[in-house]
C-alpha positions as CSV (number, residue, x, y, z in Angstrom):
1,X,-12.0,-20.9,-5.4
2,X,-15.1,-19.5,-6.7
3,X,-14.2,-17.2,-9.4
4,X,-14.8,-13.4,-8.3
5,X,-15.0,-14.5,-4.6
6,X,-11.7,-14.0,-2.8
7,X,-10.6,-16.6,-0.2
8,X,-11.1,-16.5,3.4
9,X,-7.6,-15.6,4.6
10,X,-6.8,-15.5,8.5
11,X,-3.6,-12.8,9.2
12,X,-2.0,-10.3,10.8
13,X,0.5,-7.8,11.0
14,X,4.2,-9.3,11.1
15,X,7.3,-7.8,12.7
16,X,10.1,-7.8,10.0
17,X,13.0,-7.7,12.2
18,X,16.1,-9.2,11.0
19,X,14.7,-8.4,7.3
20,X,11.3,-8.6,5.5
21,X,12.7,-12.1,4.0
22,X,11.9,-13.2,7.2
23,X,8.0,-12.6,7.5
24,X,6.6,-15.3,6.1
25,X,7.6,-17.4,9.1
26,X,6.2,-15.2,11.0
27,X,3.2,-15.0,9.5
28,X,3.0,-19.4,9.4
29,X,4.3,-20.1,12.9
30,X,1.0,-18.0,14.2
31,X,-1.1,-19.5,12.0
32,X,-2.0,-17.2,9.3
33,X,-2.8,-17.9,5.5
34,X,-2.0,-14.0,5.2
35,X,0.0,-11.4,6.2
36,X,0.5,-7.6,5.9
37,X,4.0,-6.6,6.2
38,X,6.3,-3.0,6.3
39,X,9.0,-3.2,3.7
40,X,11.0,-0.3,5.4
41,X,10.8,0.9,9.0
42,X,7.4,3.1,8.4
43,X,8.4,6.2,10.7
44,X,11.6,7.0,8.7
45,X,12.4,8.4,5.6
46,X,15.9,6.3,5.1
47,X,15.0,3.7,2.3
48,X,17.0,0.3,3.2
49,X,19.2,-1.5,0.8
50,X,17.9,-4.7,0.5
51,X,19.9,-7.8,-1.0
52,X,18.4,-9.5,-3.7
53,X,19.3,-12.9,-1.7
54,X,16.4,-11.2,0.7
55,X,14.0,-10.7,-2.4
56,X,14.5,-14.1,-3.8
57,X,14.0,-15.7,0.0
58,X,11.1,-14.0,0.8
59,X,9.3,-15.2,-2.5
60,X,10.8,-18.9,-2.2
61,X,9.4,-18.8,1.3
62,X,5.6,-17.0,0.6
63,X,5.6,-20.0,-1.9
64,X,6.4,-22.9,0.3
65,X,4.2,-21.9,3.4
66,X,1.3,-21.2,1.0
67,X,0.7,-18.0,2.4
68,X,-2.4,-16.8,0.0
69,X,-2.2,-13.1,0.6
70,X,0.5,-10.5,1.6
71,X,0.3,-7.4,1.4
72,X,2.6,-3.8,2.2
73,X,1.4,-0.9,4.4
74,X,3.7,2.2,3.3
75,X,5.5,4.4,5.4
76,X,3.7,6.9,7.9
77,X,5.5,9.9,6.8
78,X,4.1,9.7,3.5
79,X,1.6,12.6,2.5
80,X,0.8,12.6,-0.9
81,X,-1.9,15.5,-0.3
82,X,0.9,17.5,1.1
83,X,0.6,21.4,-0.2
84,X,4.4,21.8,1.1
85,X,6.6,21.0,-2.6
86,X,9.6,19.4,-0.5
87,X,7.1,17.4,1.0
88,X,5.1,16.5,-1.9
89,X,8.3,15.6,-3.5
90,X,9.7,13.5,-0.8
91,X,6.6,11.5,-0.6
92,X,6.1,10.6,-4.1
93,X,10.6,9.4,-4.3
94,X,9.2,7.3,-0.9
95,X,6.1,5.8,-2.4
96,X,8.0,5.4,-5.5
97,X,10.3,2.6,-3.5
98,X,7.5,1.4,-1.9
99,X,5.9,0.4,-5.5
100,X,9.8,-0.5,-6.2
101,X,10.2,-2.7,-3.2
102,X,6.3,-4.8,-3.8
103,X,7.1,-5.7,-6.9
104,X,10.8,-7.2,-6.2
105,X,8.9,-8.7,-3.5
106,X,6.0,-10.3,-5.2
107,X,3.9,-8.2,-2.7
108,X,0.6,-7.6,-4.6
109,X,-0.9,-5.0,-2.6
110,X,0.0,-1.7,-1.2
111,X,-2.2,-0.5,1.5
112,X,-2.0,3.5,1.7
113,X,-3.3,6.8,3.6
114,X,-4.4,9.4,1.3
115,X,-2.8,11.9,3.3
116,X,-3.5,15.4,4.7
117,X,-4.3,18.4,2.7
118,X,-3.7,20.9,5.3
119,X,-5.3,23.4,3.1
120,X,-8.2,23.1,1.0
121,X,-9.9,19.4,0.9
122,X,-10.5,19.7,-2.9
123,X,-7.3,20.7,-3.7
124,X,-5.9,18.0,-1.7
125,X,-7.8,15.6,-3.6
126,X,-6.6,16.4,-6.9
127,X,-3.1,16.9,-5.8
128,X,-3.4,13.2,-4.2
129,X,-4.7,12.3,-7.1
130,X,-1.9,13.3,-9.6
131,X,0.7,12.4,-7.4
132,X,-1.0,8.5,-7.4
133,X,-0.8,8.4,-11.1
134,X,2.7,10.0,-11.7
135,X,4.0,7.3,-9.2
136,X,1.8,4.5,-10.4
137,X,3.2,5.5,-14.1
138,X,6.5,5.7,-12.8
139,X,6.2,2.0,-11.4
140,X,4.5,0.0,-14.1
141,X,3.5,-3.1,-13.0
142,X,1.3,-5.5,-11.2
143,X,1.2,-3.7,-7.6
144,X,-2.2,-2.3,-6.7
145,X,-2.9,0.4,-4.4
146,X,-5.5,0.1,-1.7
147,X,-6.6,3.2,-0.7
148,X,-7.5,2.7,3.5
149,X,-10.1,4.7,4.8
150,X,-8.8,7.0,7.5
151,X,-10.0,8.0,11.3
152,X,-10.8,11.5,9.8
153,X,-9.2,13.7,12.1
154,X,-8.0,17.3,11.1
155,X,-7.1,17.5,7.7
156,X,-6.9,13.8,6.7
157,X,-8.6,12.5,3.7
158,X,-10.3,9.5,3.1
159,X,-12.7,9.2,6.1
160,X,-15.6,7.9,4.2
161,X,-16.0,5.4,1.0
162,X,-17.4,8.3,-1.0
163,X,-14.1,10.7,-0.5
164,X,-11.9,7.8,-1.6
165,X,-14.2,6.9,-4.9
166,X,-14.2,10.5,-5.3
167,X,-10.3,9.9,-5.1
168,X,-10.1,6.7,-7.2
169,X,-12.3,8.9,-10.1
170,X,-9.6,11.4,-10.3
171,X,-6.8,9.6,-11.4
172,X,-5.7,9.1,-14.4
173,X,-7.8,6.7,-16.7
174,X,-4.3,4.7,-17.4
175,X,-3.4,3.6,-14.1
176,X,-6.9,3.9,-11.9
177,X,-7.3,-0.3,-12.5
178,X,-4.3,-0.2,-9.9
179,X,-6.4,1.7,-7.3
180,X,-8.7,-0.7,-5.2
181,X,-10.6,0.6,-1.8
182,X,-9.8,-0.9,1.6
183,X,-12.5,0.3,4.0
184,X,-11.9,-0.6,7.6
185,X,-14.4,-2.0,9.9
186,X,-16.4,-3.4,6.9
187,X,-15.6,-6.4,5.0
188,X,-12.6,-5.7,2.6
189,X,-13.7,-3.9,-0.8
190,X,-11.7,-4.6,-3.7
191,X,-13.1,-1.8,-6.6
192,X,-12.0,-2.2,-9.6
193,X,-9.8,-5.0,-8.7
């Protein structure tokens, strides 16, 4: 590999039934070199109590079928943009696992909606914002966030590659090398990375 050019990587989204130790043979048996993977059913709030036995499989397994590139997706429910407190609150404990559960996986990457601000889209910004660096300095570690661009509908943000720089600038100097840009339907954009 050329250094600062990322490998070609062909993947897909896996299932994770039966546990998310199991996803790397998924991800092999259709071919892929990398996969993206839920570590908790995405539409729930309940966070799963996983084994450490399904930790330690999953990483023996990512190592022997050379998979080159997993990455999460967090749950749906999250809105870290939310005005609401309980919300707010709720979302930051659940992205907290999320970072939690990546880095007992060995998951590098965790792919995540900026949320909806319901309210005002500058103050939806900067509350995104803050909430990304208290959970980031509440998980210190290795995981990066990729901030995915978003449809745009209603009161999401992150529609555009300018809204989520504009994102990325706002948090907090300390953690913001752990915030990288995943814009769809363009090639995959790594900042800061």
């Amino acid at each position: 590999m050329q250094h600062g050019r990322i490998p070609e990587c062909l993947g897909a989204h896996v299932s994770v039934k039966g546990g998310v130790h199991r996803a790397p043979v998924r991800g092999r048996a259709i071919g892929a070199t990398a996969i993206q993977v839920f570590t908790k059913t995405p539409g729930q709030w309940r966070e799963p109590d996983i084994s450490r036995e399904s930790f330690h499989t999953f990483r023996t397994e990512r190592e022997r079928l050379e998979l080159t590139s997993i990455v999460a997706h967090d749950s749906y429910l999250i809105n870290l943009a939310s005005p609401d407190p309980l919300l707010s609150a709720r979302s930051e404990a659940s992205f907290i696992q999320e970072l939690r559960r990546c880095e007992a996986y060995d998951i590098g990457f965790l792919v995540s909606h900026p949320g909806n601000y319901i309210d005002d889209r500058s103050a939806g910004l900067s509350r995104n914002a803050a909430a990304y660096t208290r959970t980031l300095r509440a998980v210190p570690g290795r995981v990066k966030v990729l901030l995915e661009t978003t449809a745009g509908c209603g009161t999401a943000l992150g529609s555009t590659f300018e809204e989520l720089a504009a994102l990325r600038n706002l948090i907090a100097d300390d953690v913001r090398h752990r915030i990288g840009l995943l814009c769809r339907h363009l090639p995959p954009l790594l900042v800061g990375l």
